[in-house]
VEXDRENFI-656530 format. One record per atom (N, C-alpha, C): residue in one letter; z, x, y; atom name; residue number from 1. Coordinates in pm, 1 decimal, m for minus. Layout:
N
{rest->A pz->Z px->X py->Y atom->CA nr->NUM}
...
! end
This chain:
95
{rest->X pz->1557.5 px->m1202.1 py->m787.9 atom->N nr->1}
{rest->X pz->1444.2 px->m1126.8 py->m836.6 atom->CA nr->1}
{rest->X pz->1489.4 px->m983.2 py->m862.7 atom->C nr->1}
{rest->X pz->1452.1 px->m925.1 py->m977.8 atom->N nr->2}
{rest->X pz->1493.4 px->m781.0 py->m1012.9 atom->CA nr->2}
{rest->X pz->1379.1 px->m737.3 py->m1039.7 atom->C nr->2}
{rest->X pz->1349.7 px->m597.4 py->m1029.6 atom->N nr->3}
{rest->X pz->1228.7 px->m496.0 py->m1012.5 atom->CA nr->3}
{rest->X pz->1258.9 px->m343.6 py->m1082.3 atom->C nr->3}
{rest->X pz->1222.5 px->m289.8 py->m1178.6 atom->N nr->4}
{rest->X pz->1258.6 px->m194.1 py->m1210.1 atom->CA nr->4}
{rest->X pz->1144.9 px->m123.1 py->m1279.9 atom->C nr->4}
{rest->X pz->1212.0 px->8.5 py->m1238.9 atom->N nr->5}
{rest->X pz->1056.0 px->137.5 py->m1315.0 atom->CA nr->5}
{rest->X pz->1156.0 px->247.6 py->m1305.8 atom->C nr->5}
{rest->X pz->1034.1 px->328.8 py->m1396.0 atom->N nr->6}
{rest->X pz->1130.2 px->499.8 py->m1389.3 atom->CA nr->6}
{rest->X pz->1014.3 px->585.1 py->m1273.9 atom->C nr->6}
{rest->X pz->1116.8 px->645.9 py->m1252.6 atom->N nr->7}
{rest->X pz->1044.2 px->824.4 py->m1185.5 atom->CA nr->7}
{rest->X pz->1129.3 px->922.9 py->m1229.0 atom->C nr->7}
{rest->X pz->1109.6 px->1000.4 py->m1116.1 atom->N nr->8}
{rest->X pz->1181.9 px->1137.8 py->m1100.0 atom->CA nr->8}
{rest->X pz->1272.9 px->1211.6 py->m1016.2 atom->C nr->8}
{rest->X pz->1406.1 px->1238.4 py->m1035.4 atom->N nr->9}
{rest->X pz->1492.4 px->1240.4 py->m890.8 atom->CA nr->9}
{rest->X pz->1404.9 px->1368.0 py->m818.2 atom->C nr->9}
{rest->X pz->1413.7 px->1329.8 py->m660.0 atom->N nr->10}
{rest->X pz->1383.6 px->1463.9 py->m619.8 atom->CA nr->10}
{rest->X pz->1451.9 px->1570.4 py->m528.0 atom->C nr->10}
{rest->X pz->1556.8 px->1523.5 py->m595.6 atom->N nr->11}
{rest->X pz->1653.3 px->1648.2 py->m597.9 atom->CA nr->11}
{rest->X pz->1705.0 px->1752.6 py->m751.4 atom->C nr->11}
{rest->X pz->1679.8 px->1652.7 py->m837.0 atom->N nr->12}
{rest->X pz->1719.4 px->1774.6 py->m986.3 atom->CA nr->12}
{rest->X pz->1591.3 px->1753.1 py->m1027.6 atom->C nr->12}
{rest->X pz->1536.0 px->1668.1 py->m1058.4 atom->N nr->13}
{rest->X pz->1378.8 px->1664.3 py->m1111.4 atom->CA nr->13}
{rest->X pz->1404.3 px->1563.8 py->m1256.6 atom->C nr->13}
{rest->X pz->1530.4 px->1495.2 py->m1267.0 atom->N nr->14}
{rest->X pz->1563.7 px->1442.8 py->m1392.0 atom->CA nr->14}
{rest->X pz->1491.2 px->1350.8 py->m1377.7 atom->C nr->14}
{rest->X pz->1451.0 px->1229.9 py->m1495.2 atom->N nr->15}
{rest->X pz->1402.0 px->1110.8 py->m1506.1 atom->CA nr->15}
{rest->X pz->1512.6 px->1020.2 py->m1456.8 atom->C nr->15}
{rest->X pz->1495.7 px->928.5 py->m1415.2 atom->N nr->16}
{rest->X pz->1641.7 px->838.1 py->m1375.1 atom->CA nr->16}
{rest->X pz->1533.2 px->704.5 py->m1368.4 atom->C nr->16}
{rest->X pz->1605.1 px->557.0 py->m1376.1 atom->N nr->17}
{rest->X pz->1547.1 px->481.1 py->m1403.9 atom->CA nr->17}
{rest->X pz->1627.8 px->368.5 py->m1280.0 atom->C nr->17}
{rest->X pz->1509.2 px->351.5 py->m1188.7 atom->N nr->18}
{rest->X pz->1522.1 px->227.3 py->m1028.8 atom->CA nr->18}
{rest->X pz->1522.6 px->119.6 py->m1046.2 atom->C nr->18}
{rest->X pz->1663.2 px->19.6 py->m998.5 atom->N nr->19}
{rest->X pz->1633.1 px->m79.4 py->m1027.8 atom->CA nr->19}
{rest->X pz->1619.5 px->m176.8 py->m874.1 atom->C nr->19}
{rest->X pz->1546.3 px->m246.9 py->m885.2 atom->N nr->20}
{rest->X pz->1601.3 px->m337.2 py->m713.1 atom->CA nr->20}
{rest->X pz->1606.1 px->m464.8 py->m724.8 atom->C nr->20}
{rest->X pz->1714.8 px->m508.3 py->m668.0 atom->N nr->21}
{rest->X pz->1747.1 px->m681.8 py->m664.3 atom->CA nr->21}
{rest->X pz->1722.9 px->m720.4 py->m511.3 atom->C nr->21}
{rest->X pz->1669.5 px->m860.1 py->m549.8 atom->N nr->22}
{rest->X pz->1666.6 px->m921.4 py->m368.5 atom->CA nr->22}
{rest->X pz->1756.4 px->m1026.7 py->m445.9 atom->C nr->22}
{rest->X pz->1845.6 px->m1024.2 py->m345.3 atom->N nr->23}
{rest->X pz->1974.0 px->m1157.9 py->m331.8 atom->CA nr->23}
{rest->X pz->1951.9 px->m1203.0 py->m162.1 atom->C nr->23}
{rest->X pz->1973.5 px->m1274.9 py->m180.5 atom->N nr->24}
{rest->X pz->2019.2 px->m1346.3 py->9.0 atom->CA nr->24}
{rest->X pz->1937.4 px->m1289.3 py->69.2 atom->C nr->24}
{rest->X pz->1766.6 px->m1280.7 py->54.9 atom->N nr->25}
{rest->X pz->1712.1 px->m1143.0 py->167.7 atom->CA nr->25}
{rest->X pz->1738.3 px->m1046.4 py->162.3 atom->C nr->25}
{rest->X pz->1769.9 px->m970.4 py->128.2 atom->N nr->26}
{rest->X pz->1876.1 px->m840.1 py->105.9 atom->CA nr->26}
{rest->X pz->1819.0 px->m749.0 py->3.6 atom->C nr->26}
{rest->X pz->1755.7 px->m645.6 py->m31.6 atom->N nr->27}
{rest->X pz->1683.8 px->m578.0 py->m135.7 atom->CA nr->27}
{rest->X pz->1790.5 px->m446.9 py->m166.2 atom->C nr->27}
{rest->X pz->1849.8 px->m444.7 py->m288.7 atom->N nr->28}
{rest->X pz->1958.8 px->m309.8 py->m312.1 atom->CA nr->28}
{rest->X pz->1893.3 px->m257.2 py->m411.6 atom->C nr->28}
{rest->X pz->1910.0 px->m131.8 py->m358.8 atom->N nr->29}
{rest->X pz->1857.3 px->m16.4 py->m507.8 atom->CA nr->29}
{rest->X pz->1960.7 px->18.8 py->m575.3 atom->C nr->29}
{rest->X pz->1944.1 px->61.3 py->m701.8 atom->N nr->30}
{rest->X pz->2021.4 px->80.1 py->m806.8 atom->CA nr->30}
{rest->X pz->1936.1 px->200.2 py->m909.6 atom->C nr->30}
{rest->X pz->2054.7 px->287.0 py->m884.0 atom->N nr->31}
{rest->X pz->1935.2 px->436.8 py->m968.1 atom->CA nr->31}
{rest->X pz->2075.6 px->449.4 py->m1122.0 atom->C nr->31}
{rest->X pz->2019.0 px->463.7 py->m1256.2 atom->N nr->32}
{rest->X pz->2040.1 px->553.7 py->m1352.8 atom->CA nr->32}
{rest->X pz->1994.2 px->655.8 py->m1398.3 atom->C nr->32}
{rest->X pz->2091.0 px->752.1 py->m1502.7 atom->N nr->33}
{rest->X pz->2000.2 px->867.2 py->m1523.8 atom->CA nr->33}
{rest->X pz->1965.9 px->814.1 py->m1732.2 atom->C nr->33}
{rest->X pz->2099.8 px->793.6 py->m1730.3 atom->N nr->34}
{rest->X pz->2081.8 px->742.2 py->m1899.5 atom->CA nr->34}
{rest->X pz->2024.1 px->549.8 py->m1892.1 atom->C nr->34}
{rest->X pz->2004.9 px->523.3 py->m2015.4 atom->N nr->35}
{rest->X pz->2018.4 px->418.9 py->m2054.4 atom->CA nr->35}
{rest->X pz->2181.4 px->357.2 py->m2088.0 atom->C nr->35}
{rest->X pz->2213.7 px->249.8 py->m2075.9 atom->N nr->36}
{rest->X pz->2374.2 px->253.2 py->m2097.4 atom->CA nr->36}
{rest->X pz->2446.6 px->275.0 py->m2058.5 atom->C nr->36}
{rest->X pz->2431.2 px->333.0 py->m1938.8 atom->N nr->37}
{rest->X pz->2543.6 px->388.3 py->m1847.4 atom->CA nr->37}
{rest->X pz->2552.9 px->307.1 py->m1714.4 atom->C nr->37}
{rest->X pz->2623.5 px->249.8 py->m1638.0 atom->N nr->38}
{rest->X pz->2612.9 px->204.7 py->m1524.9 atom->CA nr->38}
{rest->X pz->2503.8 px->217.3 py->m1448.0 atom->C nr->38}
{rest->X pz->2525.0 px->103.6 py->m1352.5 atom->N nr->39}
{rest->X pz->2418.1 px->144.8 py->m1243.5 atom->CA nr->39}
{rest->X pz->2467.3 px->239.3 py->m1079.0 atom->C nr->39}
{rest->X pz->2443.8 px->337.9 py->m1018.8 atom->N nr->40}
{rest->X pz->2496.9 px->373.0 py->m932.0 atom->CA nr->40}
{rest->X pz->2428.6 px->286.8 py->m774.6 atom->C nr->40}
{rest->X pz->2503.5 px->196.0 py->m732.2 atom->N nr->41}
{rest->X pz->2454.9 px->127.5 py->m654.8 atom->CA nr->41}
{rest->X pz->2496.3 px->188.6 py->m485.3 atom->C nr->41}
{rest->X pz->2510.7 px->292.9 py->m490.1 atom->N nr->42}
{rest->X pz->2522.8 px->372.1 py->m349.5 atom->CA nr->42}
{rest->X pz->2431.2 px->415.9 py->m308.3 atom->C nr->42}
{rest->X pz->2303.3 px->378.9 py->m417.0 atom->N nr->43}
{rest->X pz->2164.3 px->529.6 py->m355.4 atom->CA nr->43}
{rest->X pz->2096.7 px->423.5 py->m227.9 atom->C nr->43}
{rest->X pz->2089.7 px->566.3 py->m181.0 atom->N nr->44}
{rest->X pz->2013.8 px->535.5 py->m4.6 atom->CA nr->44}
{rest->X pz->1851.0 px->547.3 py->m44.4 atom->C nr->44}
{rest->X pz->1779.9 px->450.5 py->m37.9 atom->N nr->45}
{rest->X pz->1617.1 px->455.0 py->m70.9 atom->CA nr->45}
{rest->X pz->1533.8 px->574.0 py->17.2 atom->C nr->45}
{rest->X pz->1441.2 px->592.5 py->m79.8 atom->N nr->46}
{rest->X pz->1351.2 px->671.5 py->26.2 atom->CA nr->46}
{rest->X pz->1252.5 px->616.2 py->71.2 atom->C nr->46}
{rest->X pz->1166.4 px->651.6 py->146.7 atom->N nr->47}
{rest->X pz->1024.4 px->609.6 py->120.4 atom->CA nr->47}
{rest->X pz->936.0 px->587.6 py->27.4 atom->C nr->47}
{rest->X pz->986.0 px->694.6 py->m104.1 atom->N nr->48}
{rest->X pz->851.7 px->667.0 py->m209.8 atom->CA nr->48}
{rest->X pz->916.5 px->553.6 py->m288.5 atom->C nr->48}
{rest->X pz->1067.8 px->538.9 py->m274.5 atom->N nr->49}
{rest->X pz->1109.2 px->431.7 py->m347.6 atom->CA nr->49}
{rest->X pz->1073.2 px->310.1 py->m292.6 atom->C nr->49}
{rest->X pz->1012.5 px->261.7 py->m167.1 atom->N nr->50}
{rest->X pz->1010.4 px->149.3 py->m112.0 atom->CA nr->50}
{rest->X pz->851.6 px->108.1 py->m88.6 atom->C nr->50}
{rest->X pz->804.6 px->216.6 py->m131.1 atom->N nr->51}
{rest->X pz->658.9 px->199.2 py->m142.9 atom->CA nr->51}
{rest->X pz->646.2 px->151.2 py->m306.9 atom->C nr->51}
{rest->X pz->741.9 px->234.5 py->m376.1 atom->N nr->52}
{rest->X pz->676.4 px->193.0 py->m534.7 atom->CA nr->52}
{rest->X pz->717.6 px->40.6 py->m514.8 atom->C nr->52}
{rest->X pz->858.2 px->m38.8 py->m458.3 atom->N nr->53}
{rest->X pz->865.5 px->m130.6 py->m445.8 atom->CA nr->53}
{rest->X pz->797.6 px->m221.1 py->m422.1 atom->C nr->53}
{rest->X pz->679.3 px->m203.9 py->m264.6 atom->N nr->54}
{rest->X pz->586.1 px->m257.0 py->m243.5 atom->CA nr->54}
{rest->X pz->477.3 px->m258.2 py->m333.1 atom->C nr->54}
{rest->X pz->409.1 px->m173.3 py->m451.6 atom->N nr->55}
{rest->X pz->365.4 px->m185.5 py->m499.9 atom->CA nr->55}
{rest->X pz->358.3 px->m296.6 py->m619.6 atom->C nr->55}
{rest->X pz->487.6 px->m266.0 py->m683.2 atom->N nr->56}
{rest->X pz->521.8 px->m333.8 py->m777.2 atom->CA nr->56}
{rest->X pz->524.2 px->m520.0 py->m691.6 atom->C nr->56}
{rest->X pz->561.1 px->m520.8 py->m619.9 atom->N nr->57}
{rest->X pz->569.0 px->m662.9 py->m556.8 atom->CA nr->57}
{rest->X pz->433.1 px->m750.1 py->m542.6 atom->C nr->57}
{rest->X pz->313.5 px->m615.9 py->m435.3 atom->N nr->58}
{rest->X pz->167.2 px->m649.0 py->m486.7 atom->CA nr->58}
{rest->X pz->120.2 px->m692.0 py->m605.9 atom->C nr->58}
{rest->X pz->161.5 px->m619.4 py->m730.3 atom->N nr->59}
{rest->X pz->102.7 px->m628.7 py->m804.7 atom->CA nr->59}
{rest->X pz->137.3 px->m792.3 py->m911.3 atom->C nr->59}
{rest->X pz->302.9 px->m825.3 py->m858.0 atom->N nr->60}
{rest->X pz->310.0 px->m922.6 py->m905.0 atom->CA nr->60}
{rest->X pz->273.5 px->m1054.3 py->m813.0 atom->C nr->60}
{rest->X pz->254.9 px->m1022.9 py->m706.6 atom->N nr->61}
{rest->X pz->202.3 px->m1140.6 py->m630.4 atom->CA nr->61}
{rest->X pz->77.5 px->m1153.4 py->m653.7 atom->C nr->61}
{rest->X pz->m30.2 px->m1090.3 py->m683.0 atom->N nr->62}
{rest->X pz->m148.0 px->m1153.4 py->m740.4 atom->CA nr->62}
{rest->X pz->m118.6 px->m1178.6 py->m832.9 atom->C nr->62}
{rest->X pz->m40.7 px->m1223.0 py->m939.1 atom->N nr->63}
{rest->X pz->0.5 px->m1249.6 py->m1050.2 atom->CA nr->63}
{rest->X pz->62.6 px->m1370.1 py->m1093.2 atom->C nr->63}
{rest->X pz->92.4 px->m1410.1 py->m889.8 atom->N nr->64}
{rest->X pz->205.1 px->m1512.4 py->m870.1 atom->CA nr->64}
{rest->X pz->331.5 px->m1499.4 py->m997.7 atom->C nr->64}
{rest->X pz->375.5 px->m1420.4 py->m941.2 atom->N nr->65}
{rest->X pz->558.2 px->m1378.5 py->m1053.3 atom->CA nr->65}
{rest->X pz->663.8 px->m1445.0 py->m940.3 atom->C nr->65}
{rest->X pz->631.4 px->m1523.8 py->m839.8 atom->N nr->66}
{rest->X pz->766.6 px->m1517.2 py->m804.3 atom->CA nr->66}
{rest->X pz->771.2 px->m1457.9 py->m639.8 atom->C nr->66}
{rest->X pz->661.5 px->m1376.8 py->m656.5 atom->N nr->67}
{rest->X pz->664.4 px->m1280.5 py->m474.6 atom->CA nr->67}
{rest->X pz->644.8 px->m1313.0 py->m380.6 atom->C nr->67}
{rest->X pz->651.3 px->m1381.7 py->m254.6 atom->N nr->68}
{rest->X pz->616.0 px->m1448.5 py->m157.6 atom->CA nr->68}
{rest->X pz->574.1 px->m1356.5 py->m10.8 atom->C nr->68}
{rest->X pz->470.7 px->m1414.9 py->83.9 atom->N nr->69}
{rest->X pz->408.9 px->m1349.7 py->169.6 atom->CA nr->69}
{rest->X pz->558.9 px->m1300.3 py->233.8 atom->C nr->69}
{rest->X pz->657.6 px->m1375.5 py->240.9 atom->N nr->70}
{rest->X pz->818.3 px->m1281.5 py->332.5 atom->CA nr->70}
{rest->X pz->822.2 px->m1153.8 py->260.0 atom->C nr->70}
{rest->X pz->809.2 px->m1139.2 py->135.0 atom->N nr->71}
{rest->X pz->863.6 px->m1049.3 py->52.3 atom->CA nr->71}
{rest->X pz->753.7 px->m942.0 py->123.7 atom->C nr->71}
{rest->X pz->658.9 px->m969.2 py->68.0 atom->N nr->72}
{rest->X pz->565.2 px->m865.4 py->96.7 atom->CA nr->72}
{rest->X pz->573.5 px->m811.8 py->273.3 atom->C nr->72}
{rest->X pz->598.2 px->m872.5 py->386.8 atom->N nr->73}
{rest->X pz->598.9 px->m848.1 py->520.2 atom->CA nr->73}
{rest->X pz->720.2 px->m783.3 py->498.3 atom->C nr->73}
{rest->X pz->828.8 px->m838.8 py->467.8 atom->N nr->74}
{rest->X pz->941.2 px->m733.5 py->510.9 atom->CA nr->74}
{rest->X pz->960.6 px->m593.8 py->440.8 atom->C nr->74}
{rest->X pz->902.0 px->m580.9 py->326.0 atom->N nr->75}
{rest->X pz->911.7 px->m420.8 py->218.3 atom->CA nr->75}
{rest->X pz->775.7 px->m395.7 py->356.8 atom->C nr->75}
{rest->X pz->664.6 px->m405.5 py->389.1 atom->N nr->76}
{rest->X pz->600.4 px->m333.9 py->463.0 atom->CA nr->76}
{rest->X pz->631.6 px->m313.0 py->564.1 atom->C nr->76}
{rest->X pz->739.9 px->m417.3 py->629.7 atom->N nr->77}
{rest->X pz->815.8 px->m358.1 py->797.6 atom->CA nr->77}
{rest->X pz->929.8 px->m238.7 py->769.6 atom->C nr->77}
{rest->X pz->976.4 px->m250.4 py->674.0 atom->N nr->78}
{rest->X pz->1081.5 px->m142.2 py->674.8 atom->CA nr->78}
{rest->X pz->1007.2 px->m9.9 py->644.7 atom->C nr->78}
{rest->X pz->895.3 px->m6.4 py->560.2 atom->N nr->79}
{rest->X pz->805.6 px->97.9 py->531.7 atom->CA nr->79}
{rest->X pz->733.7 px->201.9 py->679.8 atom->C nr->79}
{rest->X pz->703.8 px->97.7 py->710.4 atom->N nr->80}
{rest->X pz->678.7 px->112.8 py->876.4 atom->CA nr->80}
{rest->X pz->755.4 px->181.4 py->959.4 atom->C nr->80}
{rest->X pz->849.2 px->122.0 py->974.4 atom->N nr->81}
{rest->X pz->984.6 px->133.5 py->998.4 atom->CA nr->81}
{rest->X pz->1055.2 px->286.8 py->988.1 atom->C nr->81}
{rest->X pz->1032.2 px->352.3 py->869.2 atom->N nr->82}
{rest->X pz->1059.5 px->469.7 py->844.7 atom->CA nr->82}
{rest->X pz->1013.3 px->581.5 py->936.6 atom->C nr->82}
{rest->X pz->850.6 px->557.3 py->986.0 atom->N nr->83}
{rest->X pz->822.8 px->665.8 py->1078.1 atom->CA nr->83}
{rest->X pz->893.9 px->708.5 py->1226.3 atom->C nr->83}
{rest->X pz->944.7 px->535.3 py->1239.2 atom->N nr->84}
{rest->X pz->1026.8 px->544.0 py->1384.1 atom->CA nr->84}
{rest->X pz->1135.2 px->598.2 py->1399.4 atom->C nr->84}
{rest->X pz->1196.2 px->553.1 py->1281.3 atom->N nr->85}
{rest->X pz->1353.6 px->577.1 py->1209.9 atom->CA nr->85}
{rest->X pz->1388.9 px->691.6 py->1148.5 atom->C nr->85}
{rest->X pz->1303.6 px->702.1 py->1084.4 atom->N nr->86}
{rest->X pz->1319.0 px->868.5 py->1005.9 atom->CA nr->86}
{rest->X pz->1348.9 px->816.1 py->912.8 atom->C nr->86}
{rest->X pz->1550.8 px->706.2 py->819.6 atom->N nr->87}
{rest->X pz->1564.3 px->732.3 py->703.9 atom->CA nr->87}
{rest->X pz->1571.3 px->540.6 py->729.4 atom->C nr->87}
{rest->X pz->1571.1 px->583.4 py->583.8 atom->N nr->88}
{rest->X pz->1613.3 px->342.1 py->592.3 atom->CA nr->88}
{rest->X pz->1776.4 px->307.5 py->619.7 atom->C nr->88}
{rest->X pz->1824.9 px->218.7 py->561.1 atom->N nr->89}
{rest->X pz->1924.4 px->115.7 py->624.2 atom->CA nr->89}
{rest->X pz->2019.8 px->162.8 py->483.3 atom->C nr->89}
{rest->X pz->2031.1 px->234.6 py->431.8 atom->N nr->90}
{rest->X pz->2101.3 px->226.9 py->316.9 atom->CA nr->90}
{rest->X pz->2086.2 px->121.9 py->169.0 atom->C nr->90}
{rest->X pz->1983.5 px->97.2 py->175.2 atom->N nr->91}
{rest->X pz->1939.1 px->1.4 py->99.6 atom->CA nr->91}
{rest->X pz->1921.6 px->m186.8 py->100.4 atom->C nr->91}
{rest->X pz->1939.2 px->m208.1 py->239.6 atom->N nr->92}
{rest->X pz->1961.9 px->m348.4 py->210.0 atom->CA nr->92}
{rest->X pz->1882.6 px->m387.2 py->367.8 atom->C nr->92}
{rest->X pz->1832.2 px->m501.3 py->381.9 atom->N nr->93}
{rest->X pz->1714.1 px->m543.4 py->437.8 atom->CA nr->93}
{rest->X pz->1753.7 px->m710.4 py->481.5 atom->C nr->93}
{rest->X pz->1764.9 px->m726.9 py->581.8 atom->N nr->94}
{rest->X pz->1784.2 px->m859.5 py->636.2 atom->CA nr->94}
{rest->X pz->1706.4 px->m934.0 py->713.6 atom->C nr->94}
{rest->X pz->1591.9 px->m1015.2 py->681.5 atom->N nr->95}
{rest->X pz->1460.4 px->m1070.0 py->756.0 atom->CA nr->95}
{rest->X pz->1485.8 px->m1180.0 py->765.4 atom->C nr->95}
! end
């Protein structure tokens, strides 16, 4: 399953465009700034990135795309997760 939208970095303020794959359980982010250019698959998620995630997942599970009640529990435990933790796991999620 792949998931992707644009925002805004918030560190330069550029547009850059998020992508996220779940493989094996496992959810990796993937940030660009161009179109065409690689994906930089080192970015450490934030919170607003894992919320837009959850969103986007909501929105396709009433939609039935594919999203399943695991999907949705584990993007909201790690969300959770953040207040205890402070930052996430580096991008990847094992439930």
């Amino acid at each position: 399953m792949s998931i992707e939208w644009t925002d805004t970095d918030p560190d330069t303020g550029e547009k850059r465009f998020v992508r996220v794959e779940k493989f094996a359980r496992a959810w990796r982010f993937q940030v660009r700034f161009r179109r065409r250019t690689d994906w930089d698959r080192t970015v450490v998620p934030t919170r607003d990135m894992w919320e837009a995630l959850l969103d986007a997942l909501e929105r396709r599970y009433r939609r039935r795309e594919g999203v399943s009640d695991e999907d949705l529990a584990a993007v909201r435990k790690i969300i959770g997760d953040f207040g205890t933790e402070g930052q996430g796991d580096g991008g990847t999620e094992d439930t």
